[in-house]
matplotlib code that plots the C-alpha trace (Angstrom):
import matplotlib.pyplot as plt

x = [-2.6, -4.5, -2.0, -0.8, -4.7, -5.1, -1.3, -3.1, -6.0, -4.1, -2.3, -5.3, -7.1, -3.4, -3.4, -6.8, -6.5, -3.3, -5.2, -7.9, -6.1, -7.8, -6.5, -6.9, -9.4, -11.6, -12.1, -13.4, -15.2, -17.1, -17.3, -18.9, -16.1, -13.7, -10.3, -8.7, -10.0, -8.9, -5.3, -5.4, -6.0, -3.5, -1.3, 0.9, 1.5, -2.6, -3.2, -7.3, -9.7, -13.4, -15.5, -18.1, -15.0, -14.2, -17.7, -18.1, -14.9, -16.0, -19.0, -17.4, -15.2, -18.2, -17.0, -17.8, -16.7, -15.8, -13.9, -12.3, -10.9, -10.6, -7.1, -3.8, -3.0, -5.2, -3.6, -1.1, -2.5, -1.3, -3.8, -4.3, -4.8, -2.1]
y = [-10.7, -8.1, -6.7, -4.1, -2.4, -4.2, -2.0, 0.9, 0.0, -0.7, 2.7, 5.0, 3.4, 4.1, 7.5, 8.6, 7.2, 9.2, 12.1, 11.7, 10.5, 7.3, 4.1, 0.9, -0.6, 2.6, 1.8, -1.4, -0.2, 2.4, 0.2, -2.6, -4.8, -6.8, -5.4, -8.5, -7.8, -4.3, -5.7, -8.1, -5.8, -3.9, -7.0, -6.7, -10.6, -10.7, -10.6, -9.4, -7.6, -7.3, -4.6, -5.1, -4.6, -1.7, -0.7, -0.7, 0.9, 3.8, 4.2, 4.0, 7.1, 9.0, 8.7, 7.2, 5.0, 7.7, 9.8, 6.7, 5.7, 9.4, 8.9, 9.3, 5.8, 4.6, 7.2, 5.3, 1.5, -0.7, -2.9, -6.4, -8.1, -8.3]
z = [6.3, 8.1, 10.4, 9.5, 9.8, 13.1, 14.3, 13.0, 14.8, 17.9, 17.2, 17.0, 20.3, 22.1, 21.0, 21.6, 25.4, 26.0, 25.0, 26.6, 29.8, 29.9, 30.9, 29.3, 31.9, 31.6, 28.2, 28.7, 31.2, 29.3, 26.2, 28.2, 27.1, 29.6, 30.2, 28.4, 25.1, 25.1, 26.1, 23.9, 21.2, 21.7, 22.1, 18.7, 18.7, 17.8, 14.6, 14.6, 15.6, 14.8, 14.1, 16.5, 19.3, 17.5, 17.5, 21.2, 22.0, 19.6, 21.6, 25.0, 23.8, 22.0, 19.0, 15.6, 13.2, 10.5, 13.1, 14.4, 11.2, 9.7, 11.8, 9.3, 10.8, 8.2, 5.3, 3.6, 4.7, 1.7, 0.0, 2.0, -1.7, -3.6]

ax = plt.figure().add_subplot(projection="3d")
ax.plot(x, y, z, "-o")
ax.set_aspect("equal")
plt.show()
C-alpha cells in the first residue's frame, strides 16, 4: 500500500529538478537534507516517504505544499483503501 503516491511523489520531485536544472545533491542541499534521502526517495524499490521530507524539499525549491501536489501526477491516484 502507498506506492503508488510515493511514484507520484518520486515523479513530481524528478520533474521539477529537470526543469529547474537541478541536480539531485542540490536538492538536498537546499532542503537541508542529506543527499541519501533524496536518492533514496527516488529509489522505486522504497516504498515511503514522509511528509516532513516532503516538507523540506518543498521548501528547498520555494515551493509549497499545494503547488507541489497541485501536480496531475496526483490526478487520477486511486484510493489506497479499498
Amino acid at each position: 500500500m502507498g506506492g503508488k503516491i510515493k511514484d507520484a511523489v518520486a515523479v513530481r520531485f524528478a520533474g521539477i529538478c529537470a526543469q529547474r536544472s537541478i541536480k539531485y545533491n542540490e536538492l538536498a542541499v537546499r532542503a537541508g537534507v542529506t543527499p541519501s534521502t533524496v536518492y533514496s526517495m527516488m529509489d522505486h524499490r522504497r516504498r515511503d516517504v514522509s511528509i516532513v521530507t516532503i516538507k523540506m524539499l518543498c521548501d528547498g525549491l520555494d515551493m509549497t505544499l499545494e503547488e507541489f501536489f497541485s501536480g496531475a501526477e496526483f490526478a487520477d491516484l486511486e484510493q489506497e483503501i479499498q
